[in-house]
PDB file of N, CA, C, O and CB in Angstrom:
ATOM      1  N   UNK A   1       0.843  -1.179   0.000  1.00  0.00           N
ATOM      2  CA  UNK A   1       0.000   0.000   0.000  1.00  0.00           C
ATOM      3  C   UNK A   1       0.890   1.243   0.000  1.00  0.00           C
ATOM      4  O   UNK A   1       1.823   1.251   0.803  1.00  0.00           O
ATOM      5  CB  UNK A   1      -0.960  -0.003   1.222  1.00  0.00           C
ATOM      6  N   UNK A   2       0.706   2.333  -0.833  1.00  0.00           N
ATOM      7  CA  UNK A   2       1.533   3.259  -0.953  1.00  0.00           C
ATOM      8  C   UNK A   2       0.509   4.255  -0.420  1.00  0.00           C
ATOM      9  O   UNK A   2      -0.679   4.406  -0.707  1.00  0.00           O
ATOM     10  CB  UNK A   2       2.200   3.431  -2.343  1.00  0.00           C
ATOM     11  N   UNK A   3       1.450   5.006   0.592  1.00  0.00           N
ATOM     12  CA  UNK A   3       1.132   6.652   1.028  1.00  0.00           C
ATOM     13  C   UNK A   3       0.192   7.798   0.081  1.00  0.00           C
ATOM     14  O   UNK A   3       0.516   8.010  -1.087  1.00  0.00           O
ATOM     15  CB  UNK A   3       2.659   7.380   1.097  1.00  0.00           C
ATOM     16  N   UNK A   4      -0.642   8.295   0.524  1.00  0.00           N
ATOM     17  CA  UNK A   4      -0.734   9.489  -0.770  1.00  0.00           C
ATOM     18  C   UNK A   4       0.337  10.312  -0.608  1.00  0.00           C
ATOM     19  O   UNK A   4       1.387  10.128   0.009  1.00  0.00           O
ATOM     20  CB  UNK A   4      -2.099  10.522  -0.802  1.00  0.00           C
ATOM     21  N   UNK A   5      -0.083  11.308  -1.282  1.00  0.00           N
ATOM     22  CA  UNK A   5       1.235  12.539  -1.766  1.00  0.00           C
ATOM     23  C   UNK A   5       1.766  13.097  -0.561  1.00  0.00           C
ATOM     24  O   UNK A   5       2.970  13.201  -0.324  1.00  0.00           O
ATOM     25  CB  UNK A   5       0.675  14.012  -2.739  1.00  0.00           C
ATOM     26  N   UNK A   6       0.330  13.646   0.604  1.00  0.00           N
ATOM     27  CA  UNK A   6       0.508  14.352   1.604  1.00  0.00           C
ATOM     28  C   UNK A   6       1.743  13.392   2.276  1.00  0.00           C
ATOM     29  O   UNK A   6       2.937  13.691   2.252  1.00  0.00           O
ATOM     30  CB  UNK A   6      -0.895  14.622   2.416  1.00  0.00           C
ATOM     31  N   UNK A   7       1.108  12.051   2.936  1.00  0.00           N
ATOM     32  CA  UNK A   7       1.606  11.565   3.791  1.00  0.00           C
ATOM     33  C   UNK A   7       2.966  11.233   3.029  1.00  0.00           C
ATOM     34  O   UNK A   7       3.744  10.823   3.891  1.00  0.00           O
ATOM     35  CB  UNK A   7       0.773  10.571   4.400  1.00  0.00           C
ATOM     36  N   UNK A   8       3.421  11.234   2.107  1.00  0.00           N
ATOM     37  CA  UNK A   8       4.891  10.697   1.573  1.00  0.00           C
ATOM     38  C   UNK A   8       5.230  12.315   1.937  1.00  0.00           C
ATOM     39  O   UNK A   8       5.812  11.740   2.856  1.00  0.00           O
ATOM     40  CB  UNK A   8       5.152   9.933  -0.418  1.00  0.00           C
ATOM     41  N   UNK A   9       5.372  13.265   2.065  1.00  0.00           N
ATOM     42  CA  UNK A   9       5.631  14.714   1.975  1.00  0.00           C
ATOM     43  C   UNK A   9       6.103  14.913   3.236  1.00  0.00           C
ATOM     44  O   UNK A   9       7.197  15.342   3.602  1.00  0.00           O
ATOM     45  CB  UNK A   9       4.448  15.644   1.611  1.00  0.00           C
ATOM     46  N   UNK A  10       4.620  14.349   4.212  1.00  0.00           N
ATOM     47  CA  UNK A  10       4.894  14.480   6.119  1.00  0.00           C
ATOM     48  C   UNK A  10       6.199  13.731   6.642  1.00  0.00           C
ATOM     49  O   UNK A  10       6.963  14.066   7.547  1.00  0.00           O
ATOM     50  CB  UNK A  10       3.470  13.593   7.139  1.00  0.00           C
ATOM     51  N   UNK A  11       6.242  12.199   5.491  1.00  0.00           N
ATOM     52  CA  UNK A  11       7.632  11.260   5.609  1.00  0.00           C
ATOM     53  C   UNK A  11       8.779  12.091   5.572  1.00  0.00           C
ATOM     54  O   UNK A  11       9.611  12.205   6.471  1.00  0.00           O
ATOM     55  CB  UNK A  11       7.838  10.170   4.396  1.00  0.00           C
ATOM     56  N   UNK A  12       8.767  12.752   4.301  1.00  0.00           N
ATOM     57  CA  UNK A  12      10.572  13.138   3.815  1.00  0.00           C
ATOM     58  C   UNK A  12      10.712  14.083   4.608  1.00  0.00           C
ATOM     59  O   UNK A  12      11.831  14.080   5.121  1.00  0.00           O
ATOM     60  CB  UNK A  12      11.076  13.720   2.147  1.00  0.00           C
ATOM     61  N   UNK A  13       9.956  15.025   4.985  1.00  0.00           N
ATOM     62  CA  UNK A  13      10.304  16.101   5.950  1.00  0.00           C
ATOM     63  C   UNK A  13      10.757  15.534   7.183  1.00  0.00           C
ATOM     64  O   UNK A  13      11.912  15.835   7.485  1.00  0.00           O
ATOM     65  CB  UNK A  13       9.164  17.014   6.231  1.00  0.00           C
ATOM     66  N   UNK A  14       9.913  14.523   8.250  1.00  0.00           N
ATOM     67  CA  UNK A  14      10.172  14.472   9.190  1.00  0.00           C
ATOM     68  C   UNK A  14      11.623  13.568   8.928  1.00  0.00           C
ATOM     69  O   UNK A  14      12.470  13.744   9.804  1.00  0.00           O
ATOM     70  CB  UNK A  14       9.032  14.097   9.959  1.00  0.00           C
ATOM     71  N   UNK A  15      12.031  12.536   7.714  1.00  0.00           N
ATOM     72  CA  UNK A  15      13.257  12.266   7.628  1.00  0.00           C
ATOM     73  C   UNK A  15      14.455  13.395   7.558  1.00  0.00           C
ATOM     74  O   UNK A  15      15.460  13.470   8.265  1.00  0.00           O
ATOM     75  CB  UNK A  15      13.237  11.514   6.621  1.00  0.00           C
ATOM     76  N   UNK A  16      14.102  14.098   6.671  1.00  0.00           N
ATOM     77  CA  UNK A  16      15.127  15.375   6.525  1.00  0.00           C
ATOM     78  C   UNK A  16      15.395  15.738   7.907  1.00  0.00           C
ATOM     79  O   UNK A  16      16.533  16.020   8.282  1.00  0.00           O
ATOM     80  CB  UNK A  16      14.506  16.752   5.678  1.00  0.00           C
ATOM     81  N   UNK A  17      14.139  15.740   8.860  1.00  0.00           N
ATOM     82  CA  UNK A  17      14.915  17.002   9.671  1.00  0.00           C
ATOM     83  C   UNK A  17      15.309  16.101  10.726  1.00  0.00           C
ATOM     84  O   UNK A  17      16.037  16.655  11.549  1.00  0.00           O
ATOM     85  CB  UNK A  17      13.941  18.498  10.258  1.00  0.00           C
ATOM     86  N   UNK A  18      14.962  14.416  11.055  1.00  0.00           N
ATOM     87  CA  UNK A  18      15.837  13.715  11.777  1.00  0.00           C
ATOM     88  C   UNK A  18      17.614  13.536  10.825  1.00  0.00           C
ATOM     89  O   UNK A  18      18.616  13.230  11.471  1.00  0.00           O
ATOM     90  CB  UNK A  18      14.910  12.181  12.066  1.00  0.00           C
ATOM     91  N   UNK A  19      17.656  13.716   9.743  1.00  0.00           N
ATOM     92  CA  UNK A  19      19.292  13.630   9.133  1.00  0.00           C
ATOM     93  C   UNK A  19      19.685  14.845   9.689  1.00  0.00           C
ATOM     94  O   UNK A  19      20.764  14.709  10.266  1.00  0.00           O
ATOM     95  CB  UNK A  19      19.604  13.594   7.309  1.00  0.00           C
ATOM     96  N   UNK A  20      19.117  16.304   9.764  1.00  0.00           N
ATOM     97  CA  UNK A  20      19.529  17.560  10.243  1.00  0.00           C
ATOM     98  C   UNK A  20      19.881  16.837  11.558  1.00  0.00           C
ATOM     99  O   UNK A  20      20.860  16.147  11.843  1.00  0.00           O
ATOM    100  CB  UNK A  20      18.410  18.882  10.234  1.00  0.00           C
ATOM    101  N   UNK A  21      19.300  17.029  11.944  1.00  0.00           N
ATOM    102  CA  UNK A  21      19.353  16.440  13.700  1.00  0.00           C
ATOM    103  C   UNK A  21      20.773  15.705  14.044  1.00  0.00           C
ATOM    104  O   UNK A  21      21.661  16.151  14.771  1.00  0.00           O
ATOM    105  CB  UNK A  21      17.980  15.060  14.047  1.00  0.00           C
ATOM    106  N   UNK A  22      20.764  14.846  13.553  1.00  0.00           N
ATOM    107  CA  UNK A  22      21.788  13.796  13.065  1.00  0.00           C
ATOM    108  C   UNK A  22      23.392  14.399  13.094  1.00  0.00           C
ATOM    109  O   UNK A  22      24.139  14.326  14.070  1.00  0.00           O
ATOM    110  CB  UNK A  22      21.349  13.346  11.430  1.00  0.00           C
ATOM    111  N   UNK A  23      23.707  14.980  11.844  1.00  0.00           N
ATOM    112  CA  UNK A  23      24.134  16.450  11.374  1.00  0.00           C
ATOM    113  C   UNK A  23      25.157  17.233  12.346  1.00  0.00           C
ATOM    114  O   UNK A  23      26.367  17.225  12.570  1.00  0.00           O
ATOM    115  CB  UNK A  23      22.777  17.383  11.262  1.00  0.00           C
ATOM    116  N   UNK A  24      23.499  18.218  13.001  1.00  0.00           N
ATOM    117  CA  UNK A  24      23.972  19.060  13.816  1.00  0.00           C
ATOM    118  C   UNK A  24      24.735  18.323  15.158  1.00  0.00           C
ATOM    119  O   UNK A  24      25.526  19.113  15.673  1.00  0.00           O
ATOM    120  CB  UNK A  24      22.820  19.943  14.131  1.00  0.00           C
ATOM    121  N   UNK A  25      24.703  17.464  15.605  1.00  0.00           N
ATOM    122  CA  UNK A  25      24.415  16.217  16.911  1.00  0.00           C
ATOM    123  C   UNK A  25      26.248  15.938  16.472  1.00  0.00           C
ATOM    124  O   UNK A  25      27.191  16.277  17.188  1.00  0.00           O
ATOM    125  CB  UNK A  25      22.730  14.338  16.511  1.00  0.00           C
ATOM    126  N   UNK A  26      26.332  15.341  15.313  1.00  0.00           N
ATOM    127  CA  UNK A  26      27.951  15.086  14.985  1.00  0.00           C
ATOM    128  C   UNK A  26      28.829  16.166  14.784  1.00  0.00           C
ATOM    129  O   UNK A  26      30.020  15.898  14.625  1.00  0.00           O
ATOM    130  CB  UNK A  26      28.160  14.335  13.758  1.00  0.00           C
ATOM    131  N   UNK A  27      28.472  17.297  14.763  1.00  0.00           N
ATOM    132  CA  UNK A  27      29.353  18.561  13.933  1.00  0.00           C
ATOM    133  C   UNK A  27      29.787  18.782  15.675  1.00  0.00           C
ATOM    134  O   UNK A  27      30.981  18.944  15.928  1.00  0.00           O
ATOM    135  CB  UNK A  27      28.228  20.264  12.726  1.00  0.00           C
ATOM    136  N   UNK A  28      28.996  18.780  16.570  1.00  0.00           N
ATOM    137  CA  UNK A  28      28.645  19.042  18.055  1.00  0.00           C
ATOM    138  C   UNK A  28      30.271  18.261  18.816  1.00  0.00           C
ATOM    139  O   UNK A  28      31.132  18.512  19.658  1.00  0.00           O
ATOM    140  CB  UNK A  28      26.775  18.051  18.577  1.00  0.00           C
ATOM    141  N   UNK A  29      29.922  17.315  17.915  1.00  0.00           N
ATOM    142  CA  UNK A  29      30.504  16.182  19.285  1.00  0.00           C
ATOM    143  C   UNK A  29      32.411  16.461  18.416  1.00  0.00           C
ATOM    144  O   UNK A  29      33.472  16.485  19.039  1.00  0.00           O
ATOM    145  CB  UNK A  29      29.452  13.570  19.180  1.00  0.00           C
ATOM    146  N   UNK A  30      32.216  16.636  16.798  1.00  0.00           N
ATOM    147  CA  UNK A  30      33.471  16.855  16.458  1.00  0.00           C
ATOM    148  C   UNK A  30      34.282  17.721  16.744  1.00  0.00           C
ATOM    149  O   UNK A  30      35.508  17.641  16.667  1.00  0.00           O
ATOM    150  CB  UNK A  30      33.538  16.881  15.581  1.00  0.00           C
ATOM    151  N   UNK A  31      33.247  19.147  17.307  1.00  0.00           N
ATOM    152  CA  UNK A  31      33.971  20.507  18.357  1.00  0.00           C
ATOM    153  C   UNK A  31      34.298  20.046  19.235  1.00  0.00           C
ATOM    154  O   UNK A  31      35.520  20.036  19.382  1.00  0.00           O
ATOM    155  CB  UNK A  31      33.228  21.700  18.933  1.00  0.00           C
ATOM    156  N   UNK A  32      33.571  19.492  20.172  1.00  0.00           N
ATOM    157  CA  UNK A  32      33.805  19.630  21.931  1.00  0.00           C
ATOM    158  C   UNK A  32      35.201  18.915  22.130  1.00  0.00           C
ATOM    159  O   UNK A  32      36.013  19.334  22.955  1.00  0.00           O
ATOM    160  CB  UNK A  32      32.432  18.692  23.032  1.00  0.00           C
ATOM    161  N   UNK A  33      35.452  17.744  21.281  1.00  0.00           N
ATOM    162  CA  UNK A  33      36.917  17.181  21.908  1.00  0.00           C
ATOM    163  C   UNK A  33      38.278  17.713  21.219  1.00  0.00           C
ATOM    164  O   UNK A  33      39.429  17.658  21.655  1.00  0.00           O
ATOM    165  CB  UNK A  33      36.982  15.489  21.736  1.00  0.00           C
ATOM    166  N   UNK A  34      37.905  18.117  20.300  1.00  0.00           N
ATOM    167  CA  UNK A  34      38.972  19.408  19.928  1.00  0.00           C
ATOM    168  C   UNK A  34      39.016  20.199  20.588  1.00  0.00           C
ATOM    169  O   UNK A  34      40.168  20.203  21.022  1.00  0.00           O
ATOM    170  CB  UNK A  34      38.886  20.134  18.900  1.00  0.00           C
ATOM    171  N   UNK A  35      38.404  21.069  21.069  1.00  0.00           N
ATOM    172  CA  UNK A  35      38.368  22.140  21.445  1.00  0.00           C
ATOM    173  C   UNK A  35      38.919  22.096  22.853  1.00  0.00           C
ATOM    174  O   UNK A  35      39.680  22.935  23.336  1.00  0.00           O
ATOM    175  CB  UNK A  35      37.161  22.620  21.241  1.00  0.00           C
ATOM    176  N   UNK A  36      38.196  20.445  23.773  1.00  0.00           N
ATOM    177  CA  UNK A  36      38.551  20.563  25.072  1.00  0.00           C
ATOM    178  C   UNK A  36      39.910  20.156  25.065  1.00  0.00           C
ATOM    179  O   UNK A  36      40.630  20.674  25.919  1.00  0.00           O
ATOM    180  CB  UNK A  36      37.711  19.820  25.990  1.00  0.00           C
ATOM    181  N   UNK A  37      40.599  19.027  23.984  1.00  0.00           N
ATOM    182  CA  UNK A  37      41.961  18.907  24.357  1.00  0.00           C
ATOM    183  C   UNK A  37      43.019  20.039  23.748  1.00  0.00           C
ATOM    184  O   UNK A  37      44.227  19.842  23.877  1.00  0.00           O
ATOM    185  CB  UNK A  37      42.367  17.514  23.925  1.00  0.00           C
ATOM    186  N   UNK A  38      42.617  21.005  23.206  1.00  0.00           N
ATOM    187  CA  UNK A  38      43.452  22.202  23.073  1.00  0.00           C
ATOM    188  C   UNK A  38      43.511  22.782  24.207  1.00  0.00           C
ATOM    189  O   UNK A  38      44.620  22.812  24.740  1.00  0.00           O
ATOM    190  CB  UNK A  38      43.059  23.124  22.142  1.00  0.00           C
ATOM    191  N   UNK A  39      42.352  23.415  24.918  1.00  0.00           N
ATOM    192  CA  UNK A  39      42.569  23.650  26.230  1.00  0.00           C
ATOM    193  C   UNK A  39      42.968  23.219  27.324  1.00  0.00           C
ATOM    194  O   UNK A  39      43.166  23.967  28.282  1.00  0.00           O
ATOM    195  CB  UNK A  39      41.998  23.851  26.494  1.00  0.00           C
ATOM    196  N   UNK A  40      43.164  21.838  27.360  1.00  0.00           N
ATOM    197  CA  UNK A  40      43.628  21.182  28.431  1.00  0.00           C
ATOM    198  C   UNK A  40      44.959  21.204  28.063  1.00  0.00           C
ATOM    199  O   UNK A  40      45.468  20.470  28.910  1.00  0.00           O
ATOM    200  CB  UNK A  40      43.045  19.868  28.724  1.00  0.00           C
ATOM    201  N   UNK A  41      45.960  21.632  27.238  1.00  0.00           N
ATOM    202  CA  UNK A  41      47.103  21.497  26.580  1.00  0.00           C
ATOM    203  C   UNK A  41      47.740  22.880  26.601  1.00  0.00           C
ATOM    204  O   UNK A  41      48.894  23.217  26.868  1.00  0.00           O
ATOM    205  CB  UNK A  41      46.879  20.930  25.224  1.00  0.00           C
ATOM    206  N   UNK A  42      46.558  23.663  26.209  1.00  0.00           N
ATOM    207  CA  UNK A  42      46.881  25.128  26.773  1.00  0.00           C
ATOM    208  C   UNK A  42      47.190  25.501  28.283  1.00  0.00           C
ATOM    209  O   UNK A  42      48.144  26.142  28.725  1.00  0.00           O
ATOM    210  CB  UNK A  42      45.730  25.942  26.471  1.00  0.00           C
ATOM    211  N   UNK A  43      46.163  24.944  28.928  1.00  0.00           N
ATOM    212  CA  UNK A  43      46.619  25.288  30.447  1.00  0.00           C
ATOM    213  C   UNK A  43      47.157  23.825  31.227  1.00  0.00           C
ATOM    214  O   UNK A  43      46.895  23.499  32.385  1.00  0.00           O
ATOM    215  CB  UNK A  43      45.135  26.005  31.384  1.00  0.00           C
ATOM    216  N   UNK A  44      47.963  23.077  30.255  1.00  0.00           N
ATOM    217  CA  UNK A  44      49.024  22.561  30.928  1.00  0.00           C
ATOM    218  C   UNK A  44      50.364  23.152  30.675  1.00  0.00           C
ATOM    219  O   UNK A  44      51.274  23.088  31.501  1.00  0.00           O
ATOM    220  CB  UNK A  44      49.059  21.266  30.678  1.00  0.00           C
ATOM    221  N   UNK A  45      50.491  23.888  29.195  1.00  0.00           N
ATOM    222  CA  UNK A  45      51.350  24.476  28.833  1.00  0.00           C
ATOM    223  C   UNK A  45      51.485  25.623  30.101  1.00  0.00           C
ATOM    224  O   UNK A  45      52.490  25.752  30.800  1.00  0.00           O
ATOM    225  CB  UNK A  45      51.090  24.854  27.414  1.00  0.00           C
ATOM    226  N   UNK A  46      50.394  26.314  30.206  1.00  0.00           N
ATOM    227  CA  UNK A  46      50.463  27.623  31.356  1.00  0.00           C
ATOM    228  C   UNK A  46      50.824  27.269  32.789  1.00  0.00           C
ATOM    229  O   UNK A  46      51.373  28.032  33.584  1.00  0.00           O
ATOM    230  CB  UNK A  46      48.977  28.373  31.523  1.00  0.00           C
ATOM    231  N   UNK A  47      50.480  26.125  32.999  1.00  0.00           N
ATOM    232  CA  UNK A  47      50.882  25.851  34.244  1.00  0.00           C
ATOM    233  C   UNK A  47      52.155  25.540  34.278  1.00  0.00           C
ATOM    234  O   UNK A  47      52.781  25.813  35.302  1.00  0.00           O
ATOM    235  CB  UNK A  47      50.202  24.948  34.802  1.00  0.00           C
ATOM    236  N   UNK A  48      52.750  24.971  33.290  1.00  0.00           N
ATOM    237  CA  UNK A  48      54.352  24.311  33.322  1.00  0.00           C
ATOM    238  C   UNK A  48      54.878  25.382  33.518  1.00  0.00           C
ATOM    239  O   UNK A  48      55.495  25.536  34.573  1.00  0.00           O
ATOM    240  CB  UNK A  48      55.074  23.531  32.031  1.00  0.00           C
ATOM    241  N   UNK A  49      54.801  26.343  32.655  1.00  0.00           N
ATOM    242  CA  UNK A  49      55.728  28.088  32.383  1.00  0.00           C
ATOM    243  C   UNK A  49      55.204  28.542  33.932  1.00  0.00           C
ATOM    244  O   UNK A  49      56.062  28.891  34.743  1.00  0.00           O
ATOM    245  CB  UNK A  49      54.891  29.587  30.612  1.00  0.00           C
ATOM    246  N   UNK A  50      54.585  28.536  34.101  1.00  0.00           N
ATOM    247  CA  UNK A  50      53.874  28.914  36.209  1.00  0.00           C
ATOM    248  C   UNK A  50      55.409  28.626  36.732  1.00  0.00           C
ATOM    249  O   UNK A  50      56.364  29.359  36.987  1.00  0.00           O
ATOM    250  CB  UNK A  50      52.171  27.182  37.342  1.00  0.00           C
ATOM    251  N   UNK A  51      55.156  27.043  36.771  1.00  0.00           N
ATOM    252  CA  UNK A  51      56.004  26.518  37.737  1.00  0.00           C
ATOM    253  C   UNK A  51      57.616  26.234  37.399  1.00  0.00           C
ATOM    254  O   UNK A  51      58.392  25.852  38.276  1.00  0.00           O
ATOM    255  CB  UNK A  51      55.349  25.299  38.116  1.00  0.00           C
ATOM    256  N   UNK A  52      58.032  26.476  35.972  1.00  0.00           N
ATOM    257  CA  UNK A  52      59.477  26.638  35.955  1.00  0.00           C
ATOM    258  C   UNK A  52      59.544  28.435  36.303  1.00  0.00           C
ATOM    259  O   UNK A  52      60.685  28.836  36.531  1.00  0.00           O
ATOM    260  CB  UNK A  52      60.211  26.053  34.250  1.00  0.00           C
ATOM    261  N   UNK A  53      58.785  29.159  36.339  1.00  0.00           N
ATOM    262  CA  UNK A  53      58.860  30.262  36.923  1.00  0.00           C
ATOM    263  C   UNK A  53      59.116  30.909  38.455  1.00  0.00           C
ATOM    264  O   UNK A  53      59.707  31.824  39.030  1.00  0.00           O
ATOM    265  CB  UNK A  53      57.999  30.519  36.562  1.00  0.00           C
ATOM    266  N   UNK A  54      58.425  30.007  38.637  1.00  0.00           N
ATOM    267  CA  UNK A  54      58.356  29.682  39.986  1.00  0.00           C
ATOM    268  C   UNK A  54      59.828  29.213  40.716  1.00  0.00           C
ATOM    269  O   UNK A  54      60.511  29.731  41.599  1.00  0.00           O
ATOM    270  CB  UNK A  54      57.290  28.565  40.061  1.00  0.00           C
ATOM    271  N   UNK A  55      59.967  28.011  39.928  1.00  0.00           N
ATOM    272  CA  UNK A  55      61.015  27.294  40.591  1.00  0.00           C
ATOM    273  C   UNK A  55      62.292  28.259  40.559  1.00  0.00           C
ATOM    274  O   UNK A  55      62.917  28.208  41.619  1.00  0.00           O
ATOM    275  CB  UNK A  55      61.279  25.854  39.862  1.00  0.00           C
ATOM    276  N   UNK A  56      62.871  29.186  39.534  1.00  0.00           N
ATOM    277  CA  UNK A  56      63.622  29.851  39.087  1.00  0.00           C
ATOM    278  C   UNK A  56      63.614  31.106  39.720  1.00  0.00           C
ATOM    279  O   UNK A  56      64.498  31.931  39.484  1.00  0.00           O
ATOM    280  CB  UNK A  56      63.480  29.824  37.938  1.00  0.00           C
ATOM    281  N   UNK A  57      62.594  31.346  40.589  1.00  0.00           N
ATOM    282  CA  UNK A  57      62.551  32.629  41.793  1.00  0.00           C
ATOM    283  C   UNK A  57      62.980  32.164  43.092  1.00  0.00           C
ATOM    284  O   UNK A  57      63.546  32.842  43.950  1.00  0.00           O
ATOM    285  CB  UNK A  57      60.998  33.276  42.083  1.00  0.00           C
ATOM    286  N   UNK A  58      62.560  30.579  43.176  1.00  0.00           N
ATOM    287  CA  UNK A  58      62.717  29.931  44.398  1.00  0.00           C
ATOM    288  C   UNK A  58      64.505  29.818  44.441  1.00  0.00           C
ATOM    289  O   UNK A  58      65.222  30.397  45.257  1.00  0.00           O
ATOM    290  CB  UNK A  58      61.775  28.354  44.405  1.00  0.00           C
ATOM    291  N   UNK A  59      64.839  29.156  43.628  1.00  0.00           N
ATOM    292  CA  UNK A  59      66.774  29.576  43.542  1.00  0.00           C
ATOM    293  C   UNK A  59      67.314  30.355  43.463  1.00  0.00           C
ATOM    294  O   UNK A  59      68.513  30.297  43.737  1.00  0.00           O
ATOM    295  CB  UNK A  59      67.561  29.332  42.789  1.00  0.00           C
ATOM    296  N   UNK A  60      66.426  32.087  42.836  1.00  0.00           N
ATOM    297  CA  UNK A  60      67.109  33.037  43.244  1.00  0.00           C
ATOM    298  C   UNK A  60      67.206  33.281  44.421  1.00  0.00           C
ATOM    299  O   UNK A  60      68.255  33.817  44.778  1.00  0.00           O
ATOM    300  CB  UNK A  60      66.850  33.891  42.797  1.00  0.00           C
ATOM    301  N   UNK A  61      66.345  33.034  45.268  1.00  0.00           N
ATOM    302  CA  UNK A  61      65.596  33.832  46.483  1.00  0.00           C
ATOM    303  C   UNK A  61      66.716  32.427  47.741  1.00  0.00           C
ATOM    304  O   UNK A  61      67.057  32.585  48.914  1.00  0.00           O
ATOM    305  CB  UNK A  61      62.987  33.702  46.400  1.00  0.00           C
ATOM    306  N   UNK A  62      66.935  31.353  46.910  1.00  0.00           N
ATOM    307  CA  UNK A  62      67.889  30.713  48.212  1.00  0.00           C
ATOM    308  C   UNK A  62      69.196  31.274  48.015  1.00  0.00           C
ATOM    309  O   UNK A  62      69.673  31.741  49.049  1.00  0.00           O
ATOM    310  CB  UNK A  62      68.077  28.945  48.258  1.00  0.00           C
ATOM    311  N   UNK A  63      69.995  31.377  46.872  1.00  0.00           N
ATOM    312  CA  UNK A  63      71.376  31.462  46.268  1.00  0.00           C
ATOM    313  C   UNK A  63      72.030  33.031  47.740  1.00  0.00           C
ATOM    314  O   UNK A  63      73.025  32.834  48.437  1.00  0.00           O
ATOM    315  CB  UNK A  63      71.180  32.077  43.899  1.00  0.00           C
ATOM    316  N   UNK A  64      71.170  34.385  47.845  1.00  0.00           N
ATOM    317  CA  UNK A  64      71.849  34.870  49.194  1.00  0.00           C
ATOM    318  C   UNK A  64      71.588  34.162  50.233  1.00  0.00           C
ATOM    319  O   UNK A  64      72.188  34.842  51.065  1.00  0.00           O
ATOM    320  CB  UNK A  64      71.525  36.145  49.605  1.00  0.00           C
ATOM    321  N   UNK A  65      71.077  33.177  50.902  1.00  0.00           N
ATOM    322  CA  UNK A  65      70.605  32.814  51.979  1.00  0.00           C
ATOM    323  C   UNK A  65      72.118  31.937  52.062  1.00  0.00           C
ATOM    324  O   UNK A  65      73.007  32.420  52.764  1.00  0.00           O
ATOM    325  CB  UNK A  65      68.985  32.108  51.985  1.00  0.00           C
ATOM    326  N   UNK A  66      72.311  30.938  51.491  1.00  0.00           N
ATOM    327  CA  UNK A  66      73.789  30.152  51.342  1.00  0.00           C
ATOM    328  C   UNK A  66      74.802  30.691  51.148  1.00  0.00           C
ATOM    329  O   UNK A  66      75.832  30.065  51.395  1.00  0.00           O
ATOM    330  CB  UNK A  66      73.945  29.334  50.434  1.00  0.00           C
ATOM    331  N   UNK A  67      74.882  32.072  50.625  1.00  0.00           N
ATOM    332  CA  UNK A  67      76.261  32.951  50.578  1.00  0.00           C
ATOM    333  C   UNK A  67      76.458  33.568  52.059  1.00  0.00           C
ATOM    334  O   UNK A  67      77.589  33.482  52.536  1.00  0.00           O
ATOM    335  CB  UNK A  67      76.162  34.311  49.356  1.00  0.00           C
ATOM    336  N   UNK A  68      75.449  34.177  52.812  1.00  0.00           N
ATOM    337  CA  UNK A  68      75.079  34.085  54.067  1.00  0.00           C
ATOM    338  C   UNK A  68      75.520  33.216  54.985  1.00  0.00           C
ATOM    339  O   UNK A  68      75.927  33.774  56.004  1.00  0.00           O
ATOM    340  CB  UNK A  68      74.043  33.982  54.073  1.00  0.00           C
ATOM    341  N   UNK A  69      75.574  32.230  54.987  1.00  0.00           N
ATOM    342  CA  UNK A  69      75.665  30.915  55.521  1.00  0.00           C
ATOM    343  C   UNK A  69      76.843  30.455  55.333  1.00  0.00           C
ATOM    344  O   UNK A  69      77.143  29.644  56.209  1.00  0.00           O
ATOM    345  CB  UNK A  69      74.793  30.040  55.050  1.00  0.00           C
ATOM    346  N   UNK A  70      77.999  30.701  54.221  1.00  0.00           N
ATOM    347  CA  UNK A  70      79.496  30.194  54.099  1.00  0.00           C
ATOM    348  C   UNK A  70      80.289  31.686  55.154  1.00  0.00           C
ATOM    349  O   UNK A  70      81.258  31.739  55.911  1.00  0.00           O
ATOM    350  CB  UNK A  70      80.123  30.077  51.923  1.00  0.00           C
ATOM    351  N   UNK A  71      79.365  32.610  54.724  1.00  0.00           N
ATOM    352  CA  UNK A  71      80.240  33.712  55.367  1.00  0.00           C
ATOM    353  C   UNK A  71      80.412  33.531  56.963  1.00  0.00           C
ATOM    354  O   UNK A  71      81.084  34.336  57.607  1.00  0.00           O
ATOM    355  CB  UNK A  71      79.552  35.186  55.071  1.00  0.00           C
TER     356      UNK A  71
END
């Protein structure tokens, strides 16, 4: 038994806009893990430069304390 015109019409639409659906749903999921492992890469990068920063104030800040200390 075949559809009339209407109901084949009500079909392709509601197919079309479940493939949209579809679509939009994958374009979605192909951002988010790009996007989140750039950022997680970004602020591991920022944190590393933090803490060799860090560390490199911490040896300035001992280097008089030990000249101190031979004297």
């Amino acid at each position: 038994m075949v559809p009339d015109p209407y109901t084949l019409e009500k079909m392709a639409l509601a197919h079309r806009q479940q493939l949209q659906r579809e679509a939009e749903h994958e374009q979605m999921l192909e951002v988010l893990p790009g996007h989140s492992s750039h950022w997680m890469r970004y602020e591991a990068a920022r944190l590393g430069t933090f803490l060799i920063a860090l560390g490199t104030r911490l040896r300035q800040l001992e280097q008089p304390r030990k000249m101190m200390a031979v004297d």
